[in-house]
Rosetta silent file (secondary structure, phi, psi, omega in degrees, C-alpha in Angstrom):
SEQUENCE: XXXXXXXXXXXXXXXXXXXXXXXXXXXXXXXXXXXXXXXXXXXXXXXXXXXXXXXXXXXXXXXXXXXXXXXXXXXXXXXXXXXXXXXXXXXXXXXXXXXXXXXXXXXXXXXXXXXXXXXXXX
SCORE:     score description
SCORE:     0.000 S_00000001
   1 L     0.000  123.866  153.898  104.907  108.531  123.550 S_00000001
   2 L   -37.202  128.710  142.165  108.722  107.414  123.420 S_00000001
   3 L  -162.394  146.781  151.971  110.548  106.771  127.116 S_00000001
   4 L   -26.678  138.629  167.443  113.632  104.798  127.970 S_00000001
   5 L  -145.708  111.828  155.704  112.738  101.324  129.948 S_00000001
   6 L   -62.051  112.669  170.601  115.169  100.319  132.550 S_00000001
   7 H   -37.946  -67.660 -166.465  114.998   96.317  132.570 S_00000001
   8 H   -23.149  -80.980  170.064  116.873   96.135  135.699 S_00000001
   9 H   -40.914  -39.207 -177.295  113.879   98.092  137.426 S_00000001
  10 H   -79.585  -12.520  166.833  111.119   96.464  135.778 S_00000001
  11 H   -80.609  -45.177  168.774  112.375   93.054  136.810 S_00000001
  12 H   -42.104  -17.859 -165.833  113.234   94.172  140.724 S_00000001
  13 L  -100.789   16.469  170.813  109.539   95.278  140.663 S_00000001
  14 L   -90.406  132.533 -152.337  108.202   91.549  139.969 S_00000001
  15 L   -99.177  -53.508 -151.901  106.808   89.598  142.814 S_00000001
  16 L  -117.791  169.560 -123.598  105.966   86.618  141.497 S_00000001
  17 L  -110.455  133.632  175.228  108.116   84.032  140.191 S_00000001
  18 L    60.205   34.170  179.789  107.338   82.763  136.065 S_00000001
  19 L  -124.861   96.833 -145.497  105.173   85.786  135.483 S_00000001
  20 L   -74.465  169.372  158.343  106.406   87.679  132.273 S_00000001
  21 E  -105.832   68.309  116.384  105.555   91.264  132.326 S_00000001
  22 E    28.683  106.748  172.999  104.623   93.040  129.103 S_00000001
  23 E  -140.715  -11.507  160.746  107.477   96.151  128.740 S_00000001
  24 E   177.707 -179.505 -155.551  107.123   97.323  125.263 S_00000001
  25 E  -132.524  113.248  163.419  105.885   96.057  121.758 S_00000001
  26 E  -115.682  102.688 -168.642  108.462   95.931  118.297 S_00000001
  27 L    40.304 -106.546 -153.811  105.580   95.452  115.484 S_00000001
  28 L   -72.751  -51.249 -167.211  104.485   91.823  115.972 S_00000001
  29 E   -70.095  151.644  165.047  106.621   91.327  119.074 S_00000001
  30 E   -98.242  144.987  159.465  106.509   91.637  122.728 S_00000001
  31 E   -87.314   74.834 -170.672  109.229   92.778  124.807 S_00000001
  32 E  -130.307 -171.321 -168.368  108.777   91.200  128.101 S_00000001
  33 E  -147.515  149.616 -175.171  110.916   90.557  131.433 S_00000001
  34 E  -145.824 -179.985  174.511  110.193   87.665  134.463 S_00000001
  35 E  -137.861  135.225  154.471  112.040   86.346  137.253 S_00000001
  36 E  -157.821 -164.247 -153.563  111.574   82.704  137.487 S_00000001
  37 E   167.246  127.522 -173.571  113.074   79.613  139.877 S_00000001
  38 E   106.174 -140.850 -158.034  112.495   76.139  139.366 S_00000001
  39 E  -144.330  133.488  167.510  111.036   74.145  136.648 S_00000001
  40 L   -88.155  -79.448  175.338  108.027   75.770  134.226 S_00000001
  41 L  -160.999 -123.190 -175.440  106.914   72.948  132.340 S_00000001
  42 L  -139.484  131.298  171.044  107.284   70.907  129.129 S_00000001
  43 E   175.124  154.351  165.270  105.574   72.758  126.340 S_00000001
  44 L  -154.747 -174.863 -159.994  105.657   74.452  123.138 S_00000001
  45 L  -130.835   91.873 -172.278  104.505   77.079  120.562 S_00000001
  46 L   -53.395 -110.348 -163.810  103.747   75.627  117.266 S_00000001
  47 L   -60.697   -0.344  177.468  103.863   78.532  115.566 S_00000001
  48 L  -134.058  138.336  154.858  106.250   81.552  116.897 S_00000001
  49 L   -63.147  149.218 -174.107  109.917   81.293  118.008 S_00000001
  50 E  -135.269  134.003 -175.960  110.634   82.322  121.536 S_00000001
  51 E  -135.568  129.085 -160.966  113.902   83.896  122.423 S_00000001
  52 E  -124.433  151.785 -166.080  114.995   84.182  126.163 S_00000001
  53 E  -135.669  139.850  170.029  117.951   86.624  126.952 S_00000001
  54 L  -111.769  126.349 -173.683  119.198   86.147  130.421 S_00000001
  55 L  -100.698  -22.622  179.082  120.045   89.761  132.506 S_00000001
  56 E   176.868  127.998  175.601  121.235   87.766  135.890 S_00000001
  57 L   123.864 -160.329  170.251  121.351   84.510  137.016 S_00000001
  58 L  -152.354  134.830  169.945  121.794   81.003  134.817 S_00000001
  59 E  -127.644  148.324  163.688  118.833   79.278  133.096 S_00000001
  60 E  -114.090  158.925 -179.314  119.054   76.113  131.487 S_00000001
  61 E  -140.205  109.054  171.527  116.574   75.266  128.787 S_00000001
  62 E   -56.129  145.595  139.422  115.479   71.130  128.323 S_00000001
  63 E  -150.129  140.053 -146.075  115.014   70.866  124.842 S_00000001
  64 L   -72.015  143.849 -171.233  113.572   67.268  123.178 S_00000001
  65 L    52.431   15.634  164.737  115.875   65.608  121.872 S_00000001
  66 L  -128.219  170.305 -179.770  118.819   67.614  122.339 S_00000001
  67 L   -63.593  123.356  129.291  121.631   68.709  124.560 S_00000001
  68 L     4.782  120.690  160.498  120.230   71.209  127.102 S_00000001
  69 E   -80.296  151.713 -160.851  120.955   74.835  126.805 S_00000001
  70 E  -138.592  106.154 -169.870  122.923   76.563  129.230 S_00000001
  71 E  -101.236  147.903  174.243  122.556   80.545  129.383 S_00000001
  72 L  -108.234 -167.889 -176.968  124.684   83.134  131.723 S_00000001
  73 L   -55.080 -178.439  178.332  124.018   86.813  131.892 S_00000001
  74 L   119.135  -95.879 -158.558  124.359   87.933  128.493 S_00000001
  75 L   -96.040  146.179  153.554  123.636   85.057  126.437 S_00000001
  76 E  -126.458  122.006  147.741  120.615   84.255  124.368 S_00000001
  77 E   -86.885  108.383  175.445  118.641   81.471  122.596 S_00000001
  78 E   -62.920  119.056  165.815  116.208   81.190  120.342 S_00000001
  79 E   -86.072  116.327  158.024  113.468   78.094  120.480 S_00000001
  80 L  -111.900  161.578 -164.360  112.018   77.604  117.539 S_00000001
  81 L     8.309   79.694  165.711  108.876   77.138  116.443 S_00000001
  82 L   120.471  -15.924  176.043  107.381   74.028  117.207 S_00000001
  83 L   -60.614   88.088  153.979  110.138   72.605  119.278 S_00000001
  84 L   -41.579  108.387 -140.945  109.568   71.131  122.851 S_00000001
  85 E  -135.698  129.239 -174.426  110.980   73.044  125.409 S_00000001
  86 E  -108.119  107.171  143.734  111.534   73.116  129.475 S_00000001
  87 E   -53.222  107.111 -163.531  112.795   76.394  130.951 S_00000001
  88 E  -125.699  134.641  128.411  114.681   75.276  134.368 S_00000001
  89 E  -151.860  149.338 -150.873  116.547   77.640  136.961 S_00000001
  90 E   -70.880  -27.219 -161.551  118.431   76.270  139.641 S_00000001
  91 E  -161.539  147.510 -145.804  118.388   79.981  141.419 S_00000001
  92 E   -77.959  144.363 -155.466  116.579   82.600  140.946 S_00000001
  93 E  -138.316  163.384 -158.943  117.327   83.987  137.270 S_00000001
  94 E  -137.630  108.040  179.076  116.571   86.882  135.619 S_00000001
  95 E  -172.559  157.658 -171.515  115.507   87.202  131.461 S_00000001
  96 E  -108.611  146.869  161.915  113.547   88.828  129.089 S_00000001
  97 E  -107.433  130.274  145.948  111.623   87.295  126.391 S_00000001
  98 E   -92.449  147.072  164.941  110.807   88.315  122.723 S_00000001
  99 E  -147.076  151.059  156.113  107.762   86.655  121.504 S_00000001
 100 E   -68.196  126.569 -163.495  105.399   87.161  118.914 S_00000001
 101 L   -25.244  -30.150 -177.379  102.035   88.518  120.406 S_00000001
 102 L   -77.524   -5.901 -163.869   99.972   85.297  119.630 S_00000001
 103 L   -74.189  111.979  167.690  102.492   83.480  121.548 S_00000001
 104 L   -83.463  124.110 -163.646  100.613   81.797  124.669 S_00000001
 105 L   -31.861  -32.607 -170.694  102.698   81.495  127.737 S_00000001
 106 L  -130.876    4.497 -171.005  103.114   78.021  128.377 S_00000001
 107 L   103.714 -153.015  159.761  101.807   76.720  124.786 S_00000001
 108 L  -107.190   47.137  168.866   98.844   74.650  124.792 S_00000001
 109 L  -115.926  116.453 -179.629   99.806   73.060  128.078 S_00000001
 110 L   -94.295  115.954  157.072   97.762   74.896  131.122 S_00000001
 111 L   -90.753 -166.108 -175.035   99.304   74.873  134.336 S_00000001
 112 L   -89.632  -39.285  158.855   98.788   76.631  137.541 S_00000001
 113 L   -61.680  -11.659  171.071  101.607   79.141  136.645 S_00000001
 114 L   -58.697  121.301  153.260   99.954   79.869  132.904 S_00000001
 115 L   -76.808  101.701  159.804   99.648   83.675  132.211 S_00000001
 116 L   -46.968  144.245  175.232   97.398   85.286  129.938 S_00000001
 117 L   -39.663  -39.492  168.923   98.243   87.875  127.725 S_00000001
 118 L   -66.048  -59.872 -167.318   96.053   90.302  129.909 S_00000001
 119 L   -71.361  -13.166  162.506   97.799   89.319  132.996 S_00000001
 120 L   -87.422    8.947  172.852  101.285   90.187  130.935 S_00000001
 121 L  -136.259   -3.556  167.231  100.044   93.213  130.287 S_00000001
 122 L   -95.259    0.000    0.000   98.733   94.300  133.275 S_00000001
């Protein structure tokens, strides 16, 4: 079954902070939306591209050996593949991620903030 998914609402209804949320599926990809604040970690996904769209707020994204990205509402980037990457905002921010399903949340670096796929989908 087909319905409409407000963003907005599915991000106001997430309480905690760096915990994507699972909101639909395009083939391979997830469709998913967080809140975050702060720093996640250093980390990356050897095999899928990660693309973070920002809906409110400003994120910056560390990336090695480069200039730092700097997103407003809006705006998107794509990491790719294989690429070391820090997700930082200064105030609480607002953004959706595409990722391909195999994509693990923080890479193969486990922190205390690392999501499973099951906990993005519940």
């Amino acid at each position: 079954m087909s319905q409409a998914i407000n963003i907005a609402k599915a991000q106001e209804a997430i309480e905690d902070l760096w915990s994507p949320k699972v909101l639909g599926r395009v083939n391979d990809q997830y469709v998913k939306a967080a809140r975050v604040q702060g720093s996640l970690t250093w980390h990356k996904h050897d095999n899928e591209d990660e693309l973070f769209l920002v809906t409110k707020g400003r994120l910056k994204i560390e990336i090695e050996g480069q200039d730092t990205v700097c997103l407003g509402p809006g705006e998107f980037f794509v990491v790719p593949k294989g690429v070391m990457h820090n997700p930082i905002a200064d105030d609480e921010c607002w953004i959706v991620l595409i990722e391909t399903v195999s994509t693990k949340h923080t890479g193969d670096v486990v922190i205390d903030r690392t999501r499973s796929i099951d906990e993005q989908l519940a």
